[in-house]
N, CA, C, O and CB atoms as a CASP TS submission, in Angstrom:
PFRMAT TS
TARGET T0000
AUTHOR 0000-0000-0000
METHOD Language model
MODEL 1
PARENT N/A
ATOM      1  N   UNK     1     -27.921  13.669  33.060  1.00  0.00           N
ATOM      2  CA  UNK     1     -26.482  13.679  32.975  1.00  0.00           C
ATOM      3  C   UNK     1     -25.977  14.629  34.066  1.00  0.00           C
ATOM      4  O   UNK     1     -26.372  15.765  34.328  1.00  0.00           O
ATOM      5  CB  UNK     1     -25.992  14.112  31.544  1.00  0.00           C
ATOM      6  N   UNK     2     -25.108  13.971  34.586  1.00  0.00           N
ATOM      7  CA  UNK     2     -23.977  15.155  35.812  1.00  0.00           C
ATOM      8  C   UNK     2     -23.508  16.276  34.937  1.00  0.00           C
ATOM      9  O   UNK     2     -23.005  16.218  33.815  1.00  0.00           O
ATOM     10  CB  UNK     2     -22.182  14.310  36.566  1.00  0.00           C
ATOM     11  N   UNK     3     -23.803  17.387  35.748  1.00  0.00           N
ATOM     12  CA  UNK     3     -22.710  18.643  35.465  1.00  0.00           C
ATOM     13  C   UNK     3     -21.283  18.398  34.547  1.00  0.00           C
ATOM     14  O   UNK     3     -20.927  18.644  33.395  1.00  0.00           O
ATOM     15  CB  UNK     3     -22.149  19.140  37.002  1.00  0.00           C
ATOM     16  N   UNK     4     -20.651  17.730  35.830  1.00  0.00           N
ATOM     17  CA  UNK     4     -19.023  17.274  35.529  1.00  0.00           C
ATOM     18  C   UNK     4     -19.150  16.500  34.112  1.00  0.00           C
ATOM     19  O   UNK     4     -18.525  17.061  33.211  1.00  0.00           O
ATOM     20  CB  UNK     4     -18.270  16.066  36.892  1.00  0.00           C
ATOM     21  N   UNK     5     -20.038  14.978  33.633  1.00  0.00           N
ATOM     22  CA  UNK     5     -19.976  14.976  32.339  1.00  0.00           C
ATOM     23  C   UNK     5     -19.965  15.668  31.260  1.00  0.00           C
ATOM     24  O   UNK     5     -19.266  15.716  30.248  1.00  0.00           O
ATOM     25  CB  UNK     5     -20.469  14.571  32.162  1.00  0.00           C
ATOM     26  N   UNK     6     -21.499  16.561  31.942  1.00  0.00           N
ATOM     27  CA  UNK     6     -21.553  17.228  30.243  1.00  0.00           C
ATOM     28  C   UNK     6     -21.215  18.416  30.266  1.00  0.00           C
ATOM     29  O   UNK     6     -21.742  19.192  29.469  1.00  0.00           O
ATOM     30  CB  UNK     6     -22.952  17.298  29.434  1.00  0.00           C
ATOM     31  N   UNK     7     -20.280  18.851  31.157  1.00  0.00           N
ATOM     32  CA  UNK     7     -19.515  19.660  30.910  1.00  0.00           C
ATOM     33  C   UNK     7     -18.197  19.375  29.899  1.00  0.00           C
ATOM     34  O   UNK     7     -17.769  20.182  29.074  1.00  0.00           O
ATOM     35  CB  UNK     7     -19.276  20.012  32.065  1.00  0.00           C
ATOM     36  N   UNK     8     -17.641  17.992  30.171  1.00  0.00           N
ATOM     37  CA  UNK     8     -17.135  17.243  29.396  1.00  0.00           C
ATOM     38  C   UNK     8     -17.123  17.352  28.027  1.00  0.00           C
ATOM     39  O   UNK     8     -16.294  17.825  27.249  1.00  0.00           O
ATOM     40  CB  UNK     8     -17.502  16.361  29.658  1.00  0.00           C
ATOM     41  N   UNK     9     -18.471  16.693  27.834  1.00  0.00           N
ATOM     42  CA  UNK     9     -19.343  16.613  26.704  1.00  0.00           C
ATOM     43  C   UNK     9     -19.168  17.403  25.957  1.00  0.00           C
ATOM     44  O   UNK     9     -18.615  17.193  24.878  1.00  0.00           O
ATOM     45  CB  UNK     9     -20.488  16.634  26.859  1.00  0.00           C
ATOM     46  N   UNK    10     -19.697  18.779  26.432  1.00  0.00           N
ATOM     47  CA  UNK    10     -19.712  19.818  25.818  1.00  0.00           C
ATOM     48  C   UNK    10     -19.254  20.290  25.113  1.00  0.00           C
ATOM     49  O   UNK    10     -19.557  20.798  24.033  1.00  0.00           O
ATOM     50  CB  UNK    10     -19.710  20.322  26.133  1.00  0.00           C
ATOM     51  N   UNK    11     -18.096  20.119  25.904  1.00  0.00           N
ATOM     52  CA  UNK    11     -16.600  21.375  25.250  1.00  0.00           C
ATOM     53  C   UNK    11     -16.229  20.161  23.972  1.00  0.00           C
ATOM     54  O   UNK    11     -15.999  20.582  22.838  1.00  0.00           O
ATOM     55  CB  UNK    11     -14.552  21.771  26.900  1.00  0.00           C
ATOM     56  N   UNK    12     -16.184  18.178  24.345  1.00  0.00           N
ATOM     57  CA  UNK    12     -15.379  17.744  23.106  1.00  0.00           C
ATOM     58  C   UNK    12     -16.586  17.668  22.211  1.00  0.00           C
ATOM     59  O   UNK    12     -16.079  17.366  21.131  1.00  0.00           O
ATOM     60  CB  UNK    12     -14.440  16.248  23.227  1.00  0.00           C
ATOM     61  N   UNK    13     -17.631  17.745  22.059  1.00  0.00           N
ATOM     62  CA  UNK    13     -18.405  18.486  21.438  1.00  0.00           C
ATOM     63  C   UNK    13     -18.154  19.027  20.056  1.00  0.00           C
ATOM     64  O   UNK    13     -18.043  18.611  18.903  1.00  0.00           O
ATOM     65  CB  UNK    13     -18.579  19.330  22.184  1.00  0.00           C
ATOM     66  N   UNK    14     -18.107  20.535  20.959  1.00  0.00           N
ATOM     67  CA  UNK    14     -17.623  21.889  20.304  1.00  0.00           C
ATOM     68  C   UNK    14     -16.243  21.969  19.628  1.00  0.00           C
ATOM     69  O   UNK    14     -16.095  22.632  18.601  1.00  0.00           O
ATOM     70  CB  UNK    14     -17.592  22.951  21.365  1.00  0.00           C
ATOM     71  N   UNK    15     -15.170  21.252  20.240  1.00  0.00           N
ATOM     72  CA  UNK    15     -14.424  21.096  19.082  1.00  0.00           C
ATOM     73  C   UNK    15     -14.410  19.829  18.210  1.00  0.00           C
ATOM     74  O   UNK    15     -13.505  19.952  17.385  1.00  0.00           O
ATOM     75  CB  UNK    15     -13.231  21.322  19.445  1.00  0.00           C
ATOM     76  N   UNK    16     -14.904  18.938  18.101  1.00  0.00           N
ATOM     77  CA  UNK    16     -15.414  18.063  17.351  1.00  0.00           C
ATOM     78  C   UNK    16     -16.303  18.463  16.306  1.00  0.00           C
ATOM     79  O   UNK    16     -15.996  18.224  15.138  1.00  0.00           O
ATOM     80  CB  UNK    16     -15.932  17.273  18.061  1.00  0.00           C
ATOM     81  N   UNK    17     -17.445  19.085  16.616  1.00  0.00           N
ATOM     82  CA  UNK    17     -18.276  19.690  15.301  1.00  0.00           C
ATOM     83  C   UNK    17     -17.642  21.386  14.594  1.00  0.00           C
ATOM     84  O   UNK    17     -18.055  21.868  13.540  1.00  0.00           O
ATOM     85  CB  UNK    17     -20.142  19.945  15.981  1.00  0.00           C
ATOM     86  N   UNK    18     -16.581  22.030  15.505  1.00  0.00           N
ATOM     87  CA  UNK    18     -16.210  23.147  15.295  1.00  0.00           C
ATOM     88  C   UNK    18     -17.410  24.286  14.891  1.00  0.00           C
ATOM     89  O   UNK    18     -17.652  24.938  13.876  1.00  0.00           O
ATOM     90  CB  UNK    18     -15.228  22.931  14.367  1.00  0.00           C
ATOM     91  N   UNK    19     -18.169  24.143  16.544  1.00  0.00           N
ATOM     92  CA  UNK    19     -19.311  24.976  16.551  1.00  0.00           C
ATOM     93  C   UNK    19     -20.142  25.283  17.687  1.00  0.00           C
ATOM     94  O   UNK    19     -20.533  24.351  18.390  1.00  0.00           O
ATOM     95  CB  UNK    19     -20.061  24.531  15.741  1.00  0.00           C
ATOM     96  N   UNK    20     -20.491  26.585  17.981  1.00  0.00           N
ATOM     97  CA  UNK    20     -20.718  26.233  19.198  1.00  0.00           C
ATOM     98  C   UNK    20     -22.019  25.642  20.138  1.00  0.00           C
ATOM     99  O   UNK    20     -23.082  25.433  19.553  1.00  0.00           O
ATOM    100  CB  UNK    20     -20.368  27.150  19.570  1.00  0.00           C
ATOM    101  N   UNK    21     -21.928  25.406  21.450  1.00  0.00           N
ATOM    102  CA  UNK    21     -22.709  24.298  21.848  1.00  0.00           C
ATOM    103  C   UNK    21     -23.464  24.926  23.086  1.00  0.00           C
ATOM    104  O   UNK    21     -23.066  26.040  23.428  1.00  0.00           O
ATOM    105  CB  UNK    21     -21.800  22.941  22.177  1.00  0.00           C
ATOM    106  N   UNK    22     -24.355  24.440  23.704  1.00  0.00           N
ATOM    107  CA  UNK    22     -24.523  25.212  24.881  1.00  0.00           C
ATOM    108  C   UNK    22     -24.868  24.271  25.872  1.00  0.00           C
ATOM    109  O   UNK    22     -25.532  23.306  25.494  1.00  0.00           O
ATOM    110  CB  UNK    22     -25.523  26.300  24.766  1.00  0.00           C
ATOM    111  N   UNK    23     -24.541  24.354  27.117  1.00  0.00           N
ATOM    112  CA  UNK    23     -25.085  23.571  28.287  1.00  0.00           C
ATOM    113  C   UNK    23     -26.507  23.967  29.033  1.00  0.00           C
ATOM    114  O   UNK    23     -26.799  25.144  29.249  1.00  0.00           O
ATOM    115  CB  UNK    23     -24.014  23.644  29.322  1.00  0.00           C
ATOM    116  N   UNK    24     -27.143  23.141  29.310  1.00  0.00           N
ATOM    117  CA  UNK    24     -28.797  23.591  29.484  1.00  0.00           C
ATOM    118  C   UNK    24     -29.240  22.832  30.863  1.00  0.00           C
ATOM    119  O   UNK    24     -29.078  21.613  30.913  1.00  0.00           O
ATOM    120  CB  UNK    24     -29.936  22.973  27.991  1.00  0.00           C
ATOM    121  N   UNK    25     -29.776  23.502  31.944  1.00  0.00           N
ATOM    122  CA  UNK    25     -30.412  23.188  33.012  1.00  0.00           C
ATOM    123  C   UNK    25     -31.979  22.527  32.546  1.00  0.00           C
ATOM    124  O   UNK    25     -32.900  23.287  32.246  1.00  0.00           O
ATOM    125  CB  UNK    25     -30.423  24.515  33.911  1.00  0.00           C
ATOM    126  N   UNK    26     -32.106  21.318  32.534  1.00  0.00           N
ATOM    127  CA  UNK    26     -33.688  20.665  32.309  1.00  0.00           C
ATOM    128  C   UNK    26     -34.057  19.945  33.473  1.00  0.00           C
ATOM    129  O   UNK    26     -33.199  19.669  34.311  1.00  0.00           O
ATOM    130  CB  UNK    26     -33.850  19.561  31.029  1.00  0.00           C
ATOM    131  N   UNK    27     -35.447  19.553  33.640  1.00  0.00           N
ATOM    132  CA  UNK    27     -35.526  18.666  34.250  1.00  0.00           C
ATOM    133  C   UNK    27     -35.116  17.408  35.108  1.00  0.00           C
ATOM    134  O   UNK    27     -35.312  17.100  36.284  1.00  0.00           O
ATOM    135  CB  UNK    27     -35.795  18.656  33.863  1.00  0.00           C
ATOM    136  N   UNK    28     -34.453  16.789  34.024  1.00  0.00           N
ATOM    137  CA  UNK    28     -33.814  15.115  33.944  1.00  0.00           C
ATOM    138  C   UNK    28     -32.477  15.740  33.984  1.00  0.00           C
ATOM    139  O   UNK    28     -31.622  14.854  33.962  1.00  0.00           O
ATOM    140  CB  UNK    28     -34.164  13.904  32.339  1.00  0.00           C
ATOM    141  N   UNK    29     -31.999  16.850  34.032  1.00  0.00           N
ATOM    142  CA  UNK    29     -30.946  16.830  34.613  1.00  0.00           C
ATOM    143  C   UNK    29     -29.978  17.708  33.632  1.00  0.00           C
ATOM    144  O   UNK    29     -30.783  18.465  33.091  1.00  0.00           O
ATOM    145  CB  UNK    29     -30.586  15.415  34.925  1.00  0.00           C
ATOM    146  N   UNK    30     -28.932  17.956  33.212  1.00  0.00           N
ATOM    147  CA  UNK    30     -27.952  18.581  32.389  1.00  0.00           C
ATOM    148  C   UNK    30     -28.308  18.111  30.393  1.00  0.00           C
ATOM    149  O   UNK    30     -29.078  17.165  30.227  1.00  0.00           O
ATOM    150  CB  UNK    30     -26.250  17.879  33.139  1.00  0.00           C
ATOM    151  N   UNK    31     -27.927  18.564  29.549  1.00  0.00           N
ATOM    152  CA  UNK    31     -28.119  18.613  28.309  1.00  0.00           C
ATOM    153  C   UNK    31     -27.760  19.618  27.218  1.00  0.00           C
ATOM    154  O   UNK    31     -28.103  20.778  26.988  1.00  0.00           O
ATOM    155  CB  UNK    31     -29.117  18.478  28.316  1.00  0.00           C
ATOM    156  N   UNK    32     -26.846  18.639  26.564  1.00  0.00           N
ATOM    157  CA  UNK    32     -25.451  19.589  25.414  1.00  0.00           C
ATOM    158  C   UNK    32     -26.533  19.298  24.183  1.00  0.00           C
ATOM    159  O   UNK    32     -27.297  18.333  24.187  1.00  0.00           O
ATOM    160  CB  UNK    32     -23.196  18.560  25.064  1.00  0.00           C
ATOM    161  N   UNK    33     -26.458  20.440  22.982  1.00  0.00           N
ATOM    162  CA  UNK    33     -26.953  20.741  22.073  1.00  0.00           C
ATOM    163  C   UNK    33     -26.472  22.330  21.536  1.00  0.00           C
ATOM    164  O   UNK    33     -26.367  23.384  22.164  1.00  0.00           O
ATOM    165  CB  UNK    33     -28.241  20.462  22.390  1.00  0.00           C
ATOM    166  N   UNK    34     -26.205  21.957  19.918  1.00  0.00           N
ATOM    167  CA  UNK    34     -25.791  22.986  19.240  1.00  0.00           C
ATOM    168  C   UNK    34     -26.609  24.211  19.568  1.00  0.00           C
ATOM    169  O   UNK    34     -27.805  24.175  19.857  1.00  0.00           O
ATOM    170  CB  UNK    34     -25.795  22.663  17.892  1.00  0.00           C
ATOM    171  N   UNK    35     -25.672  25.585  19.481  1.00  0.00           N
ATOM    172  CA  UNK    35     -26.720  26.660  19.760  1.00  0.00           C
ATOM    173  C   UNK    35     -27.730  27.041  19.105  1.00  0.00           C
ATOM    174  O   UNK    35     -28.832  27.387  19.529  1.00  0.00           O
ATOM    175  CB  UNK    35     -26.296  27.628  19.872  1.00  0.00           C
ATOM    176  N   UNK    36     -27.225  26.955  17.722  1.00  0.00           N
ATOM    177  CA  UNK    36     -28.140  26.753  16.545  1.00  0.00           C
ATOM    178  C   UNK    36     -29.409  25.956  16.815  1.00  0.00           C
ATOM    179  O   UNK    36     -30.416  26.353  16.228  1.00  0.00           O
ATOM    180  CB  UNK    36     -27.396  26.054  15.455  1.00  0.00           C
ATOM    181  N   UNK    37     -29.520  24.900  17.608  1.00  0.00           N
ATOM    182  CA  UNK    37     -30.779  24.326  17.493  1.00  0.00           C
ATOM    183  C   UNK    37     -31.664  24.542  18.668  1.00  0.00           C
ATOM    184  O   UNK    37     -32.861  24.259  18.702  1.00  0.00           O
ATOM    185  CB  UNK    37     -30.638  22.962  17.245  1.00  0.00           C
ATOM    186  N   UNK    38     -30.819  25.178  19.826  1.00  0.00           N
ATOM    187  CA  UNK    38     -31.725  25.667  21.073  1.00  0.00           C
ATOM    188  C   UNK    38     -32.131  26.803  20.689  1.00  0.00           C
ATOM    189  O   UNK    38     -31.434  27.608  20.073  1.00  0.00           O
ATOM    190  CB  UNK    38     -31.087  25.828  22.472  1.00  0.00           C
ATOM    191  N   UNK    39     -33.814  27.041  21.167  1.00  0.00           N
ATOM    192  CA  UNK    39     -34.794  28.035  20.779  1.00  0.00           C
ATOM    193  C   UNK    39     -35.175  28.148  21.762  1.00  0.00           C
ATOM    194  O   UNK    39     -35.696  29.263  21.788  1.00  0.00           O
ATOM    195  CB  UNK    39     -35.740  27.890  19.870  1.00  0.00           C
ATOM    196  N   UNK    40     -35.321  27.455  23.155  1.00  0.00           N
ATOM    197  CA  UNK    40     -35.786  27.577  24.144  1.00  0.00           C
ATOM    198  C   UNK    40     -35.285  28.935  25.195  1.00  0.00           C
ATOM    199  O   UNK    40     -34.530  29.839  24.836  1.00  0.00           O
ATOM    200  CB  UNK    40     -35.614  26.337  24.542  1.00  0.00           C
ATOM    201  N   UNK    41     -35.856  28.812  26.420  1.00  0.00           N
ATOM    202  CA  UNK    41     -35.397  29.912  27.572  1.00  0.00           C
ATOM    203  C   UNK    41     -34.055  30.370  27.582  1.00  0.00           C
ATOM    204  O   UNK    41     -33.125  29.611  27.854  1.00  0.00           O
ATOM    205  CB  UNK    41     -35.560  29.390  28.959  1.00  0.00           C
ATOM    206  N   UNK    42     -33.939  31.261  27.373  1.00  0.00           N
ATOM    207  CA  UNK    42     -32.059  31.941  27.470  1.00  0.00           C
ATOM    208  C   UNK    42     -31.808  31.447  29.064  1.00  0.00           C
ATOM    209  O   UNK    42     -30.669  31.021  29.255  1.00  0.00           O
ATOM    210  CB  UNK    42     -31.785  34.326  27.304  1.00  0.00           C
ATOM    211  N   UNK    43     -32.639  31.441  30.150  1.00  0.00           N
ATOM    212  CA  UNK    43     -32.382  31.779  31.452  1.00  0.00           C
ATOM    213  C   UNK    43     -32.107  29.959  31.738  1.00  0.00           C
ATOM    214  O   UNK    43     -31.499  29.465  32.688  1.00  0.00           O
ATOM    215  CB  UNK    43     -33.821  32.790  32.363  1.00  0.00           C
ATOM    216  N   UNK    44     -32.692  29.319  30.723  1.00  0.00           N
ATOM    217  CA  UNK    44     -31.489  27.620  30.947  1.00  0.00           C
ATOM    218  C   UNK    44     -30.477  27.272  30.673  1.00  0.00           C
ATOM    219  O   UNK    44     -30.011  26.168  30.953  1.00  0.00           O
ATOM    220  CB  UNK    44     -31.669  26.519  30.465  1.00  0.00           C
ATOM    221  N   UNK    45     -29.924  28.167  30.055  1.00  0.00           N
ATOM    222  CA  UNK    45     -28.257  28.234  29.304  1.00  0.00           C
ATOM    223  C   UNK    45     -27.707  28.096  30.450  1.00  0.00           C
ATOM    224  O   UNK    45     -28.100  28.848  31.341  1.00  0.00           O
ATOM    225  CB  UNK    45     -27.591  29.701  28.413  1.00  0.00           C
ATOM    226  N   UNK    46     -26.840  27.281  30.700  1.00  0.00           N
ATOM    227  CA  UNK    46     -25.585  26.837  32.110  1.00  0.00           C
ATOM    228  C   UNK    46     -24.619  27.814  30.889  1.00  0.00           C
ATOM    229  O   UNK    46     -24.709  29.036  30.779  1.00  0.00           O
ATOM    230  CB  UNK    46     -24.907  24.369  32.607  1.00  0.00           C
ATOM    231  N   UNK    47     -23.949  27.148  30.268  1.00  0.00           N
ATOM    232  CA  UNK    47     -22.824  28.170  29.849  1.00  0.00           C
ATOM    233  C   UNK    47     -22.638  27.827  28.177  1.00  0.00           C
ATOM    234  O   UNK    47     -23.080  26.747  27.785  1.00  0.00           O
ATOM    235  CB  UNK    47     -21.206  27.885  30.851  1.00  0.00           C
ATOM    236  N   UNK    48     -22.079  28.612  27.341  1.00  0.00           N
ATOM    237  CA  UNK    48     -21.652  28.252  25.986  1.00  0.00           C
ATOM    238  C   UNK    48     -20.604  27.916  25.239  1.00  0.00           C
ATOM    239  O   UNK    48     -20.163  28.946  24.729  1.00  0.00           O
ATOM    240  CB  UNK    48     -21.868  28.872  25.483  1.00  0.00           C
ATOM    241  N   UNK    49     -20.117  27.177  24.989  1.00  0.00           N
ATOM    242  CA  UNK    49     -18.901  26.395  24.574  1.00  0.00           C
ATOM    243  C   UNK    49     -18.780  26.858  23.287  1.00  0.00           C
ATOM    244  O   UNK    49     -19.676  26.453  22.546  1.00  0.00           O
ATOM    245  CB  UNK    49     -18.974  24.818  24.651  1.00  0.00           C
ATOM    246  N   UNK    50     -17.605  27.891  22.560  1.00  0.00           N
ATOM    247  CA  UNK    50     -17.278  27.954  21.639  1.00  0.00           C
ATOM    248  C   UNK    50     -16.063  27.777  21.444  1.00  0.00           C
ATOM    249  O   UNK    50     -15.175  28.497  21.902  1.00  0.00           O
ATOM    250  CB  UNK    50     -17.648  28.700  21.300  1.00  0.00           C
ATOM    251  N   UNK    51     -15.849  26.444  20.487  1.00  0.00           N
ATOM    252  CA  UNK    51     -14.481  26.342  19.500  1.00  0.00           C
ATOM    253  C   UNK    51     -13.258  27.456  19.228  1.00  0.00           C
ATOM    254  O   UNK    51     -12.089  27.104  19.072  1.00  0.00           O
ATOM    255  CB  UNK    51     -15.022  26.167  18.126  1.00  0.00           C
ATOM    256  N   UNK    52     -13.690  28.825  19.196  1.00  0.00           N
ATOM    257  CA  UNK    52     -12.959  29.355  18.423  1.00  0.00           C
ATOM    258  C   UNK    52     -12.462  29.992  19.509  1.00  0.00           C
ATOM    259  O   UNK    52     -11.544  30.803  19.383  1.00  0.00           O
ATOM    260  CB  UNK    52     -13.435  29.998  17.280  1.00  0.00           C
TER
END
């Protein structure tokens, strides 16, 4: 996924589930997922999208 999407993504996301989300540098490219469920590298966090 492009930057510009899931940056998108992200944020309607985060206010959609009213929670926050984080953007992640991988491989295959960009990837939105609750913070709650990323356990992985802090140093792949692109940025964190919170609702509130």
């Amino acid at each position: 996924m492009s930057l510009p999407i899931a940056q998108k993504f992200a944020w309607s996301l985060a206010q959609t589930l009213m929670t926050c989300v984080v953007l992640i540098y991988t491989s295959e490219g960009y990837s939105v997922l609750t913070e709650a469920d990323y356990d992985g590298d802090p140093g792949l966090i692109v940025h964190v999208y919170d609702p509130f």
